[in-house]
N, CA and C atoms as an extended XYZ file, in Angstrom:
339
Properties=species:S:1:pos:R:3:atomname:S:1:resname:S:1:resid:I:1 pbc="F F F"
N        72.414       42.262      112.956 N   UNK     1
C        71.039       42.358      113.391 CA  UNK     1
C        70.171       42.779      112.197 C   UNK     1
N        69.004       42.490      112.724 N   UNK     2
C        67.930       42.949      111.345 CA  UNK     2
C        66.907       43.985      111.349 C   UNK     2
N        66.268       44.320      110.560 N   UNK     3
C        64.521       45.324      111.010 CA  UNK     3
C        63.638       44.450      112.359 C   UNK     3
N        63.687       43.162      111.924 N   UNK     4
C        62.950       42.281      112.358 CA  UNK     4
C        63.027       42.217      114.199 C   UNK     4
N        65.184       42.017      113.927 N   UNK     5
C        65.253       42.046      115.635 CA  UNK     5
C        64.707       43.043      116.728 C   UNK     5
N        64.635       44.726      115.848 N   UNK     6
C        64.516       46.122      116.300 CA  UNK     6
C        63.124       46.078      116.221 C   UNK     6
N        62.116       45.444      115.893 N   UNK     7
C        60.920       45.235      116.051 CA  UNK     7
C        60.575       44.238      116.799 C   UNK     7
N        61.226       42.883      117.328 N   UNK     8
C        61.062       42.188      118.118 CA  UNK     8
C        61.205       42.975      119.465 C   UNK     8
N        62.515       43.918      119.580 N   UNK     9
C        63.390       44.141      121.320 CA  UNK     9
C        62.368       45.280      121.712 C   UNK     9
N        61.954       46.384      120.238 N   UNK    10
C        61.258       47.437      120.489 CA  UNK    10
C        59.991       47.159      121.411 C   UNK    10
N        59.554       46.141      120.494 N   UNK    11
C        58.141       45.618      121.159 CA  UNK    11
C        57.995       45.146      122.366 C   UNK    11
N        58.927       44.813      123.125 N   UNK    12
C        59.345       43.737      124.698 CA  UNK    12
C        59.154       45.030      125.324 C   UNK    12
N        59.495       46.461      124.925 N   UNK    13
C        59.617       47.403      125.797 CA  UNK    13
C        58.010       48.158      126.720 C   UNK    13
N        57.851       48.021      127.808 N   UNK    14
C        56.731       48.820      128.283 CA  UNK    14
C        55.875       49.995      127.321 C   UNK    14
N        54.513       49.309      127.120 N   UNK    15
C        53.816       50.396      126.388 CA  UNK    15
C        54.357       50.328      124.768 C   UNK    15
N        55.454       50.155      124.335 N   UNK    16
C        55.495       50.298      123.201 CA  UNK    16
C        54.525       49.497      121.764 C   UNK    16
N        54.450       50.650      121.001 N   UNK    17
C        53.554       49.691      119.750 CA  UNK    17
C        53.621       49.917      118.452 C   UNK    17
N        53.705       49.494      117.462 N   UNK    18
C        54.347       49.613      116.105 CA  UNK    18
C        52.985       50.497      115.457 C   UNK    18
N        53.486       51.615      114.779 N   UNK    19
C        52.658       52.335      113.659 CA  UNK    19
C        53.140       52.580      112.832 C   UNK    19
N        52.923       53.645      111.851 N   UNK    20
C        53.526       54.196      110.547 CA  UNK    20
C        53.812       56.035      110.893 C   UNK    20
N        54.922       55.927      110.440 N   UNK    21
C        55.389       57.380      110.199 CA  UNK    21
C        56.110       57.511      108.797 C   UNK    21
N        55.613       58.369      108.422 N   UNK    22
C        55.817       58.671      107.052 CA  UNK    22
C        55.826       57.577      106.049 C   UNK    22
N        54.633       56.690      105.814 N   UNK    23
C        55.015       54.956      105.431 CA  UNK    23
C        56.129       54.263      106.031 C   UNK    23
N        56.572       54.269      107.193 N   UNK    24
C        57.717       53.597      107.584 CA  UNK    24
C        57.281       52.792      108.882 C   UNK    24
N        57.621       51.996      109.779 N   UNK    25
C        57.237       51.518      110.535 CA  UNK    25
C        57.939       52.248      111.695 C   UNK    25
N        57.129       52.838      112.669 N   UNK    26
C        57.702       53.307      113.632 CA  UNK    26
C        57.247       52.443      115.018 C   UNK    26
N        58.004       53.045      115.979 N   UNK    27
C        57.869       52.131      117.306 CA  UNK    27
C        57.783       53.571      118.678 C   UNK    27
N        56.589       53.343      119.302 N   UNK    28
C        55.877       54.485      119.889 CA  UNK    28
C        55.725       54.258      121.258 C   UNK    28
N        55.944       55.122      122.103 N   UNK    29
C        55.875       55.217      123.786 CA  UNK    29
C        54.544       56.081      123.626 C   UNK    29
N        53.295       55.913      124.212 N   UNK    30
C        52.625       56.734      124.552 CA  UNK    30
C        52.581       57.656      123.550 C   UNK    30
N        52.304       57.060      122.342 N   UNK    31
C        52.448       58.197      121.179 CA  UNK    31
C        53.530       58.743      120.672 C   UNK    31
N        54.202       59.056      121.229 N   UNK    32
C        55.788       59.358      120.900 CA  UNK    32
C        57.054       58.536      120.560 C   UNK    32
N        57.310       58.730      119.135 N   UNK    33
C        58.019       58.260      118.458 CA  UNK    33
C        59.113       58.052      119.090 C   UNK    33
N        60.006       56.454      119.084 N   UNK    34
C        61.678       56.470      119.740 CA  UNK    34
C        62.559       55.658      119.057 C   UNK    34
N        61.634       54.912      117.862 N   UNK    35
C        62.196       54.170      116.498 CA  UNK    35
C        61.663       54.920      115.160 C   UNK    35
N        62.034       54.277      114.174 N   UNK    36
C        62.038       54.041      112.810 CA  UNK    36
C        62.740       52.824      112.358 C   UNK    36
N        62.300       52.773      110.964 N   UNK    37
C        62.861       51.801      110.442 CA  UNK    37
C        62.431       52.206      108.763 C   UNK    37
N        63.554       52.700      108.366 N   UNK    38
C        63.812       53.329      107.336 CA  UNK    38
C        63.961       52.315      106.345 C   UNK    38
N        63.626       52.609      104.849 N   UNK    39
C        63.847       51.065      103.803 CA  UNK    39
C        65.385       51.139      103.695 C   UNK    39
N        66.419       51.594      104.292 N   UNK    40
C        67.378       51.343      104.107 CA  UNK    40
C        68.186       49.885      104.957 C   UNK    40
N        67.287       49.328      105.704 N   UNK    41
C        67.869       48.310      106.340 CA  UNK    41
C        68.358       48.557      107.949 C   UNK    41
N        68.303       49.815      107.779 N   UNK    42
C        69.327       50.328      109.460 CA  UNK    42
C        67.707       50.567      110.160 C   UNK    42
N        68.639       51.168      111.444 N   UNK    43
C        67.206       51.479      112.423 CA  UNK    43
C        67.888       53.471      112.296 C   UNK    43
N        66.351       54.052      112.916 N   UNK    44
C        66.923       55.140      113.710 CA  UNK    44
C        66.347       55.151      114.859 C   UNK    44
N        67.093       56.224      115.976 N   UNK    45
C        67.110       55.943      117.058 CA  UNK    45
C        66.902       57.702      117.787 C   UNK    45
N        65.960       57.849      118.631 N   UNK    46
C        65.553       59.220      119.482 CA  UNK    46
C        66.714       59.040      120.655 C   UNK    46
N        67.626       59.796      120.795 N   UNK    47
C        68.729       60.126      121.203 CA  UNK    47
C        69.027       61.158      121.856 C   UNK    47
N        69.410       62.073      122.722 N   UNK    48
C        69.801       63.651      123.128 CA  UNK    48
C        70.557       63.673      122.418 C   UNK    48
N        71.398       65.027      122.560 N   UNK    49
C        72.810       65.593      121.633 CA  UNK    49
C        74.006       64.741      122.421 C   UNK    49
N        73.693       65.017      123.582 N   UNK    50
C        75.303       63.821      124.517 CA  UNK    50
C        74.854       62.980      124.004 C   UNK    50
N        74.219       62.001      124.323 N   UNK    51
C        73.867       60.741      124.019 CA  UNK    51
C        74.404       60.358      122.417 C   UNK    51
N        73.833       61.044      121.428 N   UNK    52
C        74.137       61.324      119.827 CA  UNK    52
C        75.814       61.663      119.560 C   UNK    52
N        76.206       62.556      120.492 N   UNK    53
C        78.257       62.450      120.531 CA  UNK    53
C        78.455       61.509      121.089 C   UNK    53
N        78.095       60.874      121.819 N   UNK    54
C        79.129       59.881      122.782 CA  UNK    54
C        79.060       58.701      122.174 C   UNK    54
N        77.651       58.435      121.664 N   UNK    55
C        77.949       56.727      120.679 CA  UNK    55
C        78.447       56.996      119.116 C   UNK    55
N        78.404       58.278      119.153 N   UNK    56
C        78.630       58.480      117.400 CA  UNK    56
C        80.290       58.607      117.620 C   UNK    56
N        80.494       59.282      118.775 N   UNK    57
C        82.590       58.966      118.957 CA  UNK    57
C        82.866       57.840      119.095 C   UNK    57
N        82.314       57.263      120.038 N   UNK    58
C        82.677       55.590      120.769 CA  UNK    58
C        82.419       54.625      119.348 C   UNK    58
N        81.511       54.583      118.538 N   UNK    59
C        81.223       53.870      117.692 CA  UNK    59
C        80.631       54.218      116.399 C   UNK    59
N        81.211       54.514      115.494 N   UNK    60
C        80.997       55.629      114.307 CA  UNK    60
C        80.551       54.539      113.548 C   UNK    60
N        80.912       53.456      113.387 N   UNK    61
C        80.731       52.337      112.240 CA  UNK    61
C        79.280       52.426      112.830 C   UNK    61
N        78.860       52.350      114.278 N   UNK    62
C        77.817       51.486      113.770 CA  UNK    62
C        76.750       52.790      114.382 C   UNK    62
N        77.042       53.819      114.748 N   UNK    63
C        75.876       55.191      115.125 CA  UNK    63
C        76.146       56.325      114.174 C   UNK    63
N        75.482       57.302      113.325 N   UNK    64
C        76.145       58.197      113.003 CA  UNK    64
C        74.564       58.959      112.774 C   UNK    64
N        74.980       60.301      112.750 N   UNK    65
C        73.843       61.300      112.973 CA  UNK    65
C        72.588       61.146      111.451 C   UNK    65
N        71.845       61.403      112.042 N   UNK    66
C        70.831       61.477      110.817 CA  UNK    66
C        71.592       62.755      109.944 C   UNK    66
N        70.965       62.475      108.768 N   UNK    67
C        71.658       64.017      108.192 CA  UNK    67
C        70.612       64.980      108.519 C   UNK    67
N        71.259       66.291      108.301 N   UNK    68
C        70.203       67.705      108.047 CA  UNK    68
C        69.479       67.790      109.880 C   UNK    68
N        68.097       68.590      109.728 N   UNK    69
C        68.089       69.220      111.004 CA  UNK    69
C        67.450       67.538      112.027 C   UNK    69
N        67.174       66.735      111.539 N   UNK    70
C        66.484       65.579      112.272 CA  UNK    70
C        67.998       65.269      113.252 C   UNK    70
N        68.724       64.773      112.386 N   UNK    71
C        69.940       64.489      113.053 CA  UNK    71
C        70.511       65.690      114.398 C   UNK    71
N        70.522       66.827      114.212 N   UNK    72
C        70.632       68.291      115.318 CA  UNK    72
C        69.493       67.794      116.092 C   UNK    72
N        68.407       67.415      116.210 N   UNK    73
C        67.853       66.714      117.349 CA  UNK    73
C        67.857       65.826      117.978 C   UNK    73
N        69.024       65.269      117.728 N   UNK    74
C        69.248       63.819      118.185 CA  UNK    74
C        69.101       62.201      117.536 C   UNK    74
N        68.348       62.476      116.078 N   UNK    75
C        67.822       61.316      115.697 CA  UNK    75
C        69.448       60.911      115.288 C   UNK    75
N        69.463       59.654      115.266 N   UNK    76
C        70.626       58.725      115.030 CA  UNK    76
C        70.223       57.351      114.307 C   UNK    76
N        70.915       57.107      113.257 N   UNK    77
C        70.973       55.710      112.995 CA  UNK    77
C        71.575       55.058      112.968 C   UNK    77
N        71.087       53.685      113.234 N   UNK    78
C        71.890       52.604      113.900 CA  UNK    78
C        72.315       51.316      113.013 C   UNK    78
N        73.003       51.255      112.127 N   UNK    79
C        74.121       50.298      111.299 CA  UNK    79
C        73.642       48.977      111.496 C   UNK    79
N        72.430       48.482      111.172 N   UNK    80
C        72.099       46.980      111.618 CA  UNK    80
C        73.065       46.031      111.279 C   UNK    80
N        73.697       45.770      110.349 N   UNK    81
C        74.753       45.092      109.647 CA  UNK    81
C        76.080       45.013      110.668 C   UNK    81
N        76.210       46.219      111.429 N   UNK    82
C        77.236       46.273      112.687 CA  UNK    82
C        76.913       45.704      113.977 C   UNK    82
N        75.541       45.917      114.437 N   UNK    83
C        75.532       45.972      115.723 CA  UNK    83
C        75.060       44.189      115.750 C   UNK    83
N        75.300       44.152      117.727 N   UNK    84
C        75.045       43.039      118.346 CA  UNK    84
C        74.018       43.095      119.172 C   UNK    84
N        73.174       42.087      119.324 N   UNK    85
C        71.952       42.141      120.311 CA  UNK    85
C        72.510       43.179      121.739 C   UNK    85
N        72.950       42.695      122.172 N   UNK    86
C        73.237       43.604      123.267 CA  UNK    86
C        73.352       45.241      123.285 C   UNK    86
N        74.372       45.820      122.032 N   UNK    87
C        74.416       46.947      121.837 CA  UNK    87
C        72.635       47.547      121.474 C   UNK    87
N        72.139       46.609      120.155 N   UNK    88
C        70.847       47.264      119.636 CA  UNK    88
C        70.266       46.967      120.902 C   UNK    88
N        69.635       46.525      121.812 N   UNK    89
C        69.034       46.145      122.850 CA  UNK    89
C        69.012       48.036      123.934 C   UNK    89
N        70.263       47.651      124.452 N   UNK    90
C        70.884       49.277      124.916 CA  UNK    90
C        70.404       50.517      123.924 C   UNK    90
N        70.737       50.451      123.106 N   UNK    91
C        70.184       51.633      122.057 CA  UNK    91
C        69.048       52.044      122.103 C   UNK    91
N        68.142       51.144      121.655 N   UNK    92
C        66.652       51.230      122.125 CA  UNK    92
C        66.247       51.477      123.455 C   UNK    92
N        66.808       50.841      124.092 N   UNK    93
C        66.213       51.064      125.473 CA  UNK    93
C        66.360       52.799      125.930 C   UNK    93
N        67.601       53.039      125.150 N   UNK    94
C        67.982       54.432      125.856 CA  UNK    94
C        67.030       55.199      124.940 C   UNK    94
N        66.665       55.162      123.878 N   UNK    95
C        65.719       55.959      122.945 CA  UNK    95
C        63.871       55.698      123.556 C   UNK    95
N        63.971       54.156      123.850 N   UNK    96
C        62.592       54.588      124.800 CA  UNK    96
C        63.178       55.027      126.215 C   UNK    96
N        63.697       55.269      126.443 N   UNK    97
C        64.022       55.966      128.204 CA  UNK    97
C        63.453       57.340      127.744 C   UNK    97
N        63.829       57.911      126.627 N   UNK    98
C        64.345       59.432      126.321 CA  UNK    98
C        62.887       59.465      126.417 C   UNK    98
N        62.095       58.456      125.620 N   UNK    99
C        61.075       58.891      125.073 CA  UNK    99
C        59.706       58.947      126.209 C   UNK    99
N        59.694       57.676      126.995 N   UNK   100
C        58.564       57.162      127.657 CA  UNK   100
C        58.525       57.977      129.125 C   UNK   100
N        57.112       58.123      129.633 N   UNK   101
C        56.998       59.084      130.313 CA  UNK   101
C        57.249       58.552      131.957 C   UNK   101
N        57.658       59.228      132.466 N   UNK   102
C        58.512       59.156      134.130 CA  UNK   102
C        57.319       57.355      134.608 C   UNK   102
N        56.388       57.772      134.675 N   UNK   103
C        55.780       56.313      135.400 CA  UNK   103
C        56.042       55.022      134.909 C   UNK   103
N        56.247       54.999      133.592 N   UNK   104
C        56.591       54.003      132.789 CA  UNK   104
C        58.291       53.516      133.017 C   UNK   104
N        58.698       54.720      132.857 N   UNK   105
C        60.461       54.406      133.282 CA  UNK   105
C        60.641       53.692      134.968 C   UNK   105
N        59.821       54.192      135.361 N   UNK   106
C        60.310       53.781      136.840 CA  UNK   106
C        59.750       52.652      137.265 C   UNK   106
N        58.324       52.288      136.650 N   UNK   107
C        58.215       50.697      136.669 CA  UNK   107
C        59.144       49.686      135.796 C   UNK   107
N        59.635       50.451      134.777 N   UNK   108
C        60.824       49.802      133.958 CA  UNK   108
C        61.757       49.278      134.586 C   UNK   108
N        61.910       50.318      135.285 N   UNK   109
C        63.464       50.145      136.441 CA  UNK   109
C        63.715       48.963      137.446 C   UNK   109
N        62.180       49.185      138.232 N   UNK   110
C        61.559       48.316      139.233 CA  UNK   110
C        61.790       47.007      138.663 C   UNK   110
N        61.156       46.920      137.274 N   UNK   111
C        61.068       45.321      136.852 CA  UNK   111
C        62.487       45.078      136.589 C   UNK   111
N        63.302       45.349      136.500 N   UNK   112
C        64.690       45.187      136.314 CA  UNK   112
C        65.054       45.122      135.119 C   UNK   112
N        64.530       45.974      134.653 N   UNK   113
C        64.702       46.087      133.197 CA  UNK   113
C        66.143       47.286      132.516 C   UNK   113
């Protein structure tokens, strides 16, 4: 997968819209950050701490913690070079779940999303 795809799937998501964080392109729920896209090629991803163990055990190649204290909050990045539409698709979705606020999720749901 690419920057490109994680900016295509990001964007399909309710409310979401591309800005800049820290010169980087971020991807925003209602203001609140649930992407990046770092010049390293990978994505990162707004995550809980379960959420951040369970794909970083299940799949280390392609999730592994941000370093330093970003990462202790959950941020995670995501191995574009590894992943498959489906997985990056899921990823995101669960990072805007974390992120986007209860009315938005539940029309999410509704639409069968």
């Amino acid at each position: 997968m690419t920057p490109e795809d994680v900016r295509r799937i990001a964007l399909e998501l309710p409310g979401a819209i591309e800005k800049s964080h820290f010169g980087k392109p971020d991807f925003r729920v209602r203001d609140r950050v649930f992407a990046t896209l770092p010049e390293d090629g990978n994505a990162v991803i707004k995550l809980t701490r379960d959420q951040q163990e369970m794909m970083c055990g299940a799949e280390a190649a392609l999730f592994q913690p941000v370093e330093g204290g970003w990462g202790k909050q959950g941020w995670t990045r995501v191995m574009l070079s590894a992943a498959d539409a489906k997985t990056l698709r899921s990823a995101l979705v669960t990072a805007w779940r974390n992120t986007a606020p209860a009315t938005l999720r539940k029309a999410f749901d509704l639409a069968g999303g």
